[in-house]
C-alpha positions as CSV (number, residue, x, y, z in Angstrom):
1,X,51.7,24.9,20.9
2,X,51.9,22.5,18.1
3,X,52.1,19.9,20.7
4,X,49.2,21.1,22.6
5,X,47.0,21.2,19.0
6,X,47.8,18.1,18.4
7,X,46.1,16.6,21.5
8,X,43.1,18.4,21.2
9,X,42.9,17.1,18.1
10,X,43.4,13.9,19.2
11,X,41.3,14.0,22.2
12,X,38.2,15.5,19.8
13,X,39.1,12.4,17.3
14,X,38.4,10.1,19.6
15,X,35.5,11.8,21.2
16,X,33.9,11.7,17.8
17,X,34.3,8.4,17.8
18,X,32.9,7.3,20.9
19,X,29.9,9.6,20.5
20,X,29.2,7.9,16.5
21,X,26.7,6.1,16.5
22,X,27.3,2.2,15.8
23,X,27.3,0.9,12.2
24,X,23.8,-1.2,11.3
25,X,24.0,-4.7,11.5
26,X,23.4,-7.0,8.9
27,X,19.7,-7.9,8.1
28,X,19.5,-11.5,6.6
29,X,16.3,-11.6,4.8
30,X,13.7,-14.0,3.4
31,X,10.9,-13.1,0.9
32,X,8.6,-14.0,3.8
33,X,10.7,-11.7,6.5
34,X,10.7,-8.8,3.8
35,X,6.8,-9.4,3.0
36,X,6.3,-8.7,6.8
37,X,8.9,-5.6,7.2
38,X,6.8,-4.0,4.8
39,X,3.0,-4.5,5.8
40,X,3.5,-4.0,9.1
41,X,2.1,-0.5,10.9
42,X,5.8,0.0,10.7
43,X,6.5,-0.8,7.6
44,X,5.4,0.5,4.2
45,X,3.7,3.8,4.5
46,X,0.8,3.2,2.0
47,X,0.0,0.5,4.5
48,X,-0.1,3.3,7.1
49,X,-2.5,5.5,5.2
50,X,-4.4,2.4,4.6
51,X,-4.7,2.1,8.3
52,X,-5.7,5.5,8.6
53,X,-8.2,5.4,6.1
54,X,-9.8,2.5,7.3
55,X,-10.3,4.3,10.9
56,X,-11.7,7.1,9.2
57,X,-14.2,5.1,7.8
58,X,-15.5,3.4,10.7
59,X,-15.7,6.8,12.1
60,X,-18.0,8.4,9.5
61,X,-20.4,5.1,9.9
62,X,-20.4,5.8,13.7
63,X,-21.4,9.2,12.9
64,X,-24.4,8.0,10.6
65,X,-25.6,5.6,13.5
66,X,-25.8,8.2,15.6
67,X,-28.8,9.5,13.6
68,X,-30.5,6.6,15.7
69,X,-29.7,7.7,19.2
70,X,-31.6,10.4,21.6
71,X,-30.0,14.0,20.8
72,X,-29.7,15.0,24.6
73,X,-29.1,18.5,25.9
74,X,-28.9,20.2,29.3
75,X,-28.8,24.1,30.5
76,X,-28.8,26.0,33.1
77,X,-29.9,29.6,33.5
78,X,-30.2,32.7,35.7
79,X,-31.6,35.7,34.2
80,X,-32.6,38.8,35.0
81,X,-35.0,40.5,32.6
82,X,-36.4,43.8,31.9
83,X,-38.8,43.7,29.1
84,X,-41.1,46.6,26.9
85,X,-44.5,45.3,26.2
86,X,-44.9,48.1,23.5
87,X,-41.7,46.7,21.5
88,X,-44.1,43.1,21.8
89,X,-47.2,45.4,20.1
90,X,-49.0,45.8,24.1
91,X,-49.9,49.8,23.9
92,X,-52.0,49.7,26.5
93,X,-54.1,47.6,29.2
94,X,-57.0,48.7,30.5
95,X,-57.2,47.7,34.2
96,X,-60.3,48.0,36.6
97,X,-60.4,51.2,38.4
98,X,-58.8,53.4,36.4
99,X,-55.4,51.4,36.3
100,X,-53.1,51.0,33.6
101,X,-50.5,48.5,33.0
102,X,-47.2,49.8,32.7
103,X,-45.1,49.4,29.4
104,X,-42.4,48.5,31.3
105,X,-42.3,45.4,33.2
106,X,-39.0,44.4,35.7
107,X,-36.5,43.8,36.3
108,X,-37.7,40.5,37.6
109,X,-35.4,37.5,37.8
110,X,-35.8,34.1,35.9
111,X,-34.4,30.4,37.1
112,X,-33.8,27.6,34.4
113,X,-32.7,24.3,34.8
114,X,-33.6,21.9,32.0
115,X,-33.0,18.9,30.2
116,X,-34.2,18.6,26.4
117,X,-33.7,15.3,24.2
118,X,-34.7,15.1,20.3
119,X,-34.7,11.5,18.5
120,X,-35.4,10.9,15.0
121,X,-38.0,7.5,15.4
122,X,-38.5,6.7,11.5
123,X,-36.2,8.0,8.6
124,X,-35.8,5.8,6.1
125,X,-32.8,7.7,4.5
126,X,-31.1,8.1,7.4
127,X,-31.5,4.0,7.3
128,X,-30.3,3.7,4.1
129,X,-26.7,6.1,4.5
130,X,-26.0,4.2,7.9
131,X,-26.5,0.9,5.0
132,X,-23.9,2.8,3.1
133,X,-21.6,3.4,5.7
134,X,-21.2,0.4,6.6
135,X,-21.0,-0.5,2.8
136,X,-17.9,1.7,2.8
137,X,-16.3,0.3,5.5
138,X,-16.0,-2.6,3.7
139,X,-15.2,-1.6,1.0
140,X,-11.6,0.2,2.8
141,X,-11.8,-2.8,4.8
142,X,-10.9,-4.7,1.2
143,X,-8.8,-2.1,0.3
144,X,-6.8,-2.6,3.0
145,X,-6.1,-6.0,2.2
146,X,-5.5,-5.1,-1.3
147,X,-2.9,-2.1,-0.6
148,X,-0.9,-5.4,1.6
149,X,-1.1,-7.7,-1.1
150,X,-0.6,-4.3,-3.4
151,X,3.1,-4.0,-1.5
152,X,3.8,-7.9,-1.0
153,X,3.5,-8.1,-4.9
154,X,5.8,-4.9,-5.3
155,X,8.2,-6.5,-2.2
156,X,8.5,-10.1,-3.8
157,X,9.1,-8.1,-7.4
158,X,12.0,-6.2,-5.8
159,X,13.3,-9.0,-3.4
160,X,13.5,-11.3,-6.9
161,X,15.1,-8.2,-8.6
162,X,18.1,-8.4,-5.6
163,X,18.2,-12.4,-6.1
164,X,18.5,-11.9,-9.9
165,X,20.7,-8.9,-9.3
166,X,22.9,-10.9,-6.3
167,X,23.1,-14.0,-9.6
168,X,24.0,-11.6,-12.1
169,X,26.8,-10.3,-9.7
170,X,28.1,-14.4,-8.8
171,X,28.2,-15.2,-12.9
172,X,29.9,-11.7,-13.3
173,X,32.3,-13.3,-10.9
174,X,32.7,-16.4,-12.6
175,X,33.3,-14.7,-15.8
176,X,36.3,-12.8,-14.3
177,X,37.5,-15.7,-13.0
178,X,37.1,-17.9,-16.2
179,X,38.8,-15.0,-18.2
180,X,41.7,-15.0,-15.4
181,X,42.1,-18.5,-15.7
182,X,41.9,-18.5,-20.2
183,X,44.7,-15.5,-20.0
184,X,47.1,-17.8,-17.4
185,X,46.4,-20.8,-19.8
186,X,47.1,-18.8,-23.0
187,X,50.2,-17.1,-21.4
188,X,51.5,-20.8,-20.2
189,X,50.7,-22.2,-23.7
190,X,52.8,-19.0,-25.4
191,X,55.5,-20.0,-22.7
192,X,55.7,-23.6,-24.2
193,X,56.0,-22.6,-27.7
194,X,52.5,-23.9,-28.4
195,X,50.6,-20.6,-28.7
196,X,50.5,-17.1,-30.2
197,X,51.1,-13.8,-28.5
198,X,47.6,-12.4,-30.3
199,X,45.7,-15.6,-28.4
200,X,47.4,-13.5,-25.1
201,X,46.2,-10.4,-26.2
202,X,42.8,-11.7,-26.8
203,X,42.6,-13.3,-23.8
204,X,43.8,-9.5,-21.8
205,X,40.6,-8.2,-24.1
206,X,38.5,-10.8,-22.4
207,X,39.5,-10.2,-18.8
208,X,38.7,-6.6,-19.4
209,X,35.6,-6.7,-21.2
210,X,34.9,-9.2,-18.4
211,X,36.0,-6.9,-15.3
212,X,33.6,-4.0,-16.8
213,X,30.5,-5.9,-17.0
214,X,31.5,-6.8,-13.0
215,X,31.4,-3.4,-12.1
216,X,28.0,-3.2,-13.5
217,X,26.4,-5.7,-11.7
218,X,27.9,-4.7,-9.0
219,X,26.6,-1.3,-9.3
220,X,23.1,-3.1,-10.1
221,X,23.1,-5.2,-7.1
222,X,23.8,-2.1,-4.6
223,X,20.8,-0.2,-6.7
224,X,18.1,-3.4,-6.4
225,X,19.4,-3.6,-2.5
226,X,18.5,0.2,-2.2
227,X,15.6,0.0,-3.9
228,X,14.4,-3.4,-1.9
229,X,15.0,-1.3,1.8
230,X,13.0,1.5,0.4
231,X,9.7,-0.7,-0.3
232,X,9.5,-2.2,3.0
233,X,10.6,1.3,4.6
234,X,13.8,0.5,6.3
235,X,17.0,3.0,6.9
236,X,18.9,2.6,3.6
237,X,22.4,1.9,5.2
238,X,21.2,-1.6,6.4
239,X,23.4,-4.0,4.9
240,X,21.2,-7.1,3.3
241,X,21.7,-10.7,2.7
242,X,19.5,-12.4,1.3
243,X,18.6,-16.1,2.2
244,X,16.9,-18.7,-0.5
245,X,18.6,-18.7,-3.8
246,X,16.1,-18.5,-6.9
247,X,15.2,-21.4,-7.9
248,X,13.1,-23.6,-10.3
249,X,10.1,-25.4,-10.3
250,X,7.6,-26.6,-12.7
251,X,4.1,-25.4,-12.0
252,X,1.2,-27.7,-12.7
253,X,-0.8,-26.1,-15.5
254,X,-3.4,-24.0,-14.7
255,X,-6.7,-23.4,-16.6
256,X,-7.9,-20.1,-17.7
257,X,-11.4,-20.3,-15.8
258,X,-10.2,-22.0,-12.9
259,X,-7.3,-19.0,-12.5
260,X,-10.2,-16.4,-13.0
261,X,-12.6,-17.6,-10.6
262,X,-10.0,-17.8,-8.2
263,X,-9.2,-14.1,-8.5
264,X,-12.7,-13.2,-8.7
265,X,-13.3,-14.8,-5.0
266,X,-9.7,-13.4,-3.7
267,X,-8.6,-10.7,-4.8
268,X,-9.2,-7.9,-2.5
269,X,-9.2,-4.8,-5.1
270,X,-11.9,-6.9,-6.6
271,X,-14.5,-6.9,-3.8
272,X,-13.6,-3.3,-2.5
273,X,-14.7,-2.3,-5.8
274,X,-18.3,-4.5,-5.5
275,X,-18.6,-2.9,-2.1
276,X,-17.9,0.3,-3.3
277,X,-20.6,0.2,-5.8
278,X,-23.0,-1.2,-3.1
279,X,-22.7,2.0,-1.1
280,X,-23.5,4.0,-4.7
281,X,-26.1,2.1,-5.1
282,X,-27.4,2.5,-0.6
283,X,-26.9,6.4,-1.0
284,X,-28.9,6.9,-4.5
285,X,-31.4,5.1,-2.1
286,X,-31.2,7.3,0.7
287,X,-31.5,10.2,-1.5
288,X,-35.0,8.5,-3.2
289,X,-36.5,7.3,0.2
290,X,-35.9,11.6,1.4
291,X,-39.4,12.3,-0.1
292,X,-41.2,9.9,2.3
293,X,-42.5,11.6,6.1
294,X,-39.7,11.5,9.5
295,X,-41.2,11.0,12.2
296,X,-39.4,12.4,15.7
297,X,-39.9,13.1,19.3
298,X,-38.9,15.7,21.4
299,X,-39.3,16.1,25.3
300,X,-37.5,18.8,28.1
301,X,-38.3,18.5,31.6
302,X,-36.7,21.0,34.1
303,X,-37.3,23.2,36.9
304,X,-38.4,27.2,36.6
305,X,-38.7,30.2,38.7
306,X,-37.6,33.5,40.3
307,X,-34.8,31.9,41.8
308,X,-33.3,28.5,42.5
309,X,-35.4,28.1,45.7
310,X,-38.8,28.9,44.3
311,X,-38.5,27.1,40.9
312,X,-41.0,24.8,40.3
313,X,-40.7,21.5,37.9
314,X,-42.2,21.5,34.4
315,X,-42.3,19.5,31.1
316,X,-43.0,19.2,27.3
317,X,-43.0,16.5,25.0
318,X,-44.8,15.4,21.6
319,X,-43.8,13.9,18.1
320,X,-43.2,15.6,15.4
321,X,-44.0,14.6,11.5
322,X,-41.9,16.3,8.9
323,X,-43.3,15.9,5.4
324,X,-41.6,17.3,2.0
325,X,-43.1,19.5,-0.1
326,X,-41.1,21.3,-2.1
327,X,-37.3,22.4,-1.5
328,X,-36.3,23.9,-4.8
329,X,-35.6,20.5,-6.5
330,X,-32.6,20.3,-4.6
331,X,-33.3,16.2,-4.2
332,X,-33.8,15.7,-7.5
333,X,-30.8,16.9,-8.6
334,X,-29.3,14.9,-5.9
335,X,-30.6,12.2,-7.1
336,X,-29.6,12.3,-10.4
337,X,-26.0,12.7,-9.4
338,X,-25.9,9.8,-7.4
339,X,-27.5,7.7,-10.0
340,X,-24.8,8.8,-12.4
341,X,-22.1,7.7,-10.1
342,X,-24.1,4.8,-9.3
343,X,-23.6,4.1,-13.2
344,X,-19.8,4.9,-12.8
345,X,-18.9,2.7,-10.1
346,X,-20.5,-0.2,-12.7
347,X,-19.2,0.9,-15.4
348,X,-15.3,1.1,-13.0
349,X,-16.4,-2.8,-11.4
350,X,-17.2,-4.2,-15.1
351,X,-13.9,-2.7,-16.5
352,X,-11.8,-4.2,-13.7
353,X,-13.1,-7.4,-14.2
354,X,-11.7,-7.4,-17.5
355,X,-7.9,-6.3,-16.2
356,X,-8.3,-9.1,-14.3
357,X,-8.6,-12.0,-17.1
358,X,-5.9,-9.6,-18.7
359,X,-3.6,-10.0,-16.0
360,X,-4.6,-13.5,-15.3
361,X,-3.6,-14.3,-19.3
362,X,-0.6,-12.0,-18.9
363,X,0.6,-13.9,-16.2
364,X,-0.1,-17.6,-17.4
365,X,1.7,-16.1,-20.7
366,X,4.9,-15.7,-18.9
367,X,4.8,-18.1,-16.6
368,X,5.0,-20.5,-19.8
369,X,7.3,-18.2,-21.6
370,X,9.6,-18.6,-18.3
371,X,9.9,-22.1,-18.3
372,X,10.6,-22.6,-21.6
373,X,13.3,-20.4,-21.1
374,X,14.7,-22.9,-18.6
375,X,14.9,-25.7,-20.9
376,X,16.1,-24.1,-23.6
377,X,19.3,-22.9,-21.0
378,X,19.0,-26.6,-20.8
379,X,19.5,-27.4,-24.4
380,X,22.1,-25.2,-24.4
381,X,24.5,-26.5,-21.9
382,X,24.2,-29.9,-23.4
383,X,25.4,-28.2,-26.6
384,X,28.2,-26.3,-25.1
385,X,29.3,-29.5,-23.4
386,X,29.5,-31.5,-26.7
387,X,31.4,-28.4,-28.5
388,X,33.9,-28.3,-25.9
389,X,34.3,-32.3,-26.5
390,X,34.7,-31.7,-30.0
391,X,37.1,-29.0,-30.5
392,X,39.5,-30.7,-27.3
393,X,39.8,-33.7,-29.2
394,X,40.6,-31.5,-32.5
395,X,43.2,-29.4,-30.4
396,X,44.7,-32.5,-29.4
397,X,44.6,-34.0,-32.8
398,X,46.5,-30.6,-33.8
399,X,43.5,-30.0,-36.3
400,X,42.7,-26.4,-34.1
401,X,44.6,-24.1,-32.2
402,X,44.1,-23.2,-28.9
403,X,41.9,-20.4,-29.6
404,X,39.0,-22.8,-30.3
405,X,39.3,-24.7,-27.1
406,X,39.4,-21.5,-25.4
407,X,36.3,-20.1,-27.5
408,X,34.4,-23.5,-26.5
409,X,35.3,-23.2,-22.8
410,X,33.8,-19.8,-22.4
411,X,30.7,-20.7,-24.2
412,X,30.3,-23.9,-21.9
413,X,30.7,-21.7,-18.8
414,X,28.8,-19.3,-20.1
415,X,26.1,-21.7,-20.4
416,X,26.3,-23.4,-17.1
417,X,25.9,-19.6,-15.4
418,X,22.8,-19.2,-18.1
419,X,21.6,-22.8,-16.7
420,X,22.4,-22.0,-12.6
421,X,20.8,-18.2,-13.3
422,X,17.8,-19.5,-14.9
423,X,17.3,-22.3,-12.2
424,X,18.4,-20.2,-9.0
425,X,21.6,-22.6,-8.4
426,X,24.3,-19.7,-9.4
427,X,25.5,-19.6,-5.8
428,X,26.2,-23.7,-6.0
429,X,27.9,-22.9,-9.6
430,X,30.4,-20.6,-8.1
431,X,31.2,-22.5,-4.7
């Protein structure tokens, strides 16, 4: 029995395996390749709804052209009809020689086979919402582009979060390694006779404190990866590596004016938001130009009779001029709404014209602030290099212990990971 459990177990191990489905393979990814993952259909779903909105639209404006087109109907009836004149106020007909016609008339039969169109031929409203419709479509047509640059931006932030995160891991590394390398030369130099048991002990504390802060970047660079397949909507057991290192380069300075008039032309939430306040400004229109006449026309043409075979062909057609009166003041109210959102959506375009010279001087702000940061990493190495100089030729001069030779070395390294972090080369540091 035992023998016989144990192949069934083994046989339903192995099916298991067979039927698992294959581990994901590994996704090497550029900023661009990432950027593309994510605004595709397939990709992040606000660029789906985007996608969806945008048909919408260009539904709702074919909906408000059709105000323009024939309205065209057809039917086709038999009926058989018994009707009371007195219901229809007929009491009584006199007829000649002493007849009367009866109250009752029928049952008699009635063919109908018509076709009946309706076209509005001037409305000056209805000119002014299609106007707006088409303003609208625009206006999702710029928000469409401004949700993909929306998610590029919020892609690139978390593809440089898993470059930083991927750096912070390598000079994590190099740490360990470094503290490794100080606790071999301390234990050799207390071998010799030439060091202390406490500089061993110190240098134990290192590789620990060291160890630790690997485990958090670790733990942070599985976290950015996570959070970098979620943006551009892919599974979130995809293994990632990432290709282009970070890396520096000096940016020719740009001028405030020159940066703002580029955003005004270019950026996309910018002009949804101009056409959105165009179609505030169409519909108040449409809403004015309600109290002028319409003007329509109207036409059926069919065949009628007792029966399919004696139904004879008639017609009827005209125009028709509707003017306004009075409906309650139901437009005017209308109108006053949509001029008070007609004042919102300026009030919303002036207001993100100035977060847009904010984020303009936000940005320039740290884009200076950034490389500043790189040459005072700079500085710094060339300041750990000369202290590590320095307090060699003192240890060999037998002015310092070891300790300080140690102390400058992990300063220097530290430095050079500060310099490689700061200019993308971390991955060349720890080769």
């Amino acid at each position: 029995m035992k023998k016989t459990a144990l192949i069934l177990l083994c046989a339903t191990t192995m099916a298991a395996a067979q039927t698992a489905p294959p581990p994901p393979q590994l996704l090497r990814l550029s900023l661009k390749r990432a950027v593309e993952i994510a605004t595709s259909p397939e990709g992040s779903v606000r660029v789906f709804f985007a996608l969806e909105a945008l048909r919408q639209a260009k539904s709702r404006s074919a909906q408000s052209f059709s105000a323009f087109l024939p309205d065209i109907e057809s039917s086709v009836s038999q009926r058989n009809n018994n009707v009371n004149l007195a219901a229809n106020g007929i009491t009584s007909i006199q007829l000649p020689f002493g007849f009367t016609f009866p109250h009752i008339v029928g049952p008699f039969n009635v063919f109908d086979a018509r076709a009946t169109a309706t076209m509005s031929l001037f409305a000056f409203s209805d000119i002014r919402r299609y106007q707006a419709s088409k303003a609208t479509v625009r206006a999702v047509e710029a928000d469409r582009s401004a949700t993909n640059d929306d998610v590029s931006v919020q892609v690139a932030r978390a593809y440089l979060a898993a470059q930083r995160a991927d750096a912070a891991l390598a000079a994590a590394d190099a740490d360990v390694a470094l503290a490794e390398t100080l606790l071999k030369e301390a234990q050799d130099e207390k071998n010799a006779g030439t060091g202390t048991g406490i500089e061993v002990t110190r240098a134990r504390v290192q590789l620990l404190n060291q160890t630790q802060l690997q485990l958090v970047a670790r733990n942070d660079r599985h976290r950015s990866h996570l959070q970098l397949l979620r943006v551009m909507n892919v599974p979130l057991n995809v293994p990632l590596e990432l290709e282009g290192p970070l890396a520096f380069q000096a940016e020719a300075k740009t001028e405030f004016e020159d940066a703002r008039k580029t955003a005004l032309e270019h950026r996309f939430d910018y002009k949804a938001q101009l056409h959105r306040e165009e179609t505030a400004r169409l519909t108040s229109s449409s809403v004015t130009f309600e109290r002028l006449p319409t003007v329509a026309g109207f036409a059926d043409y069919g065949s009628i009779g007792s029966s399919i075979n004696n139904a004879f062909p008639t017609r009827t057609y005209g125009l028709e001029v509707k003017v306004p009166i009075f409906d309650g003041g139901r437009r005017d109210e209308r109108r006053v709404e949509t001029q008070s959102q007609l004042r919102q959506t300026a009030a919303t375009t002036k207001d993100l014209r100035q977060q847009i010279e904010l984020d303009i001087r936000l940005a320039m702000d740290s884009l200076d602030s950034s490389a500043q940061q790189v040459k005072v990493a700079e500085e710094a190495l060339g300041l750990a290099e000369s202290e590590l100089a320095q307090a060699r030729r003192r240890f060999a001069a037998g002015i310092s212990n070891g300790i300080e030779v140690t102390d400058a070395q992990t300063r220097l390294t530290r430095a050079r990971v500060d310099l490689a972090q700061a200019t993308g080369t971390i991955r060349q540091f720890v080769q």
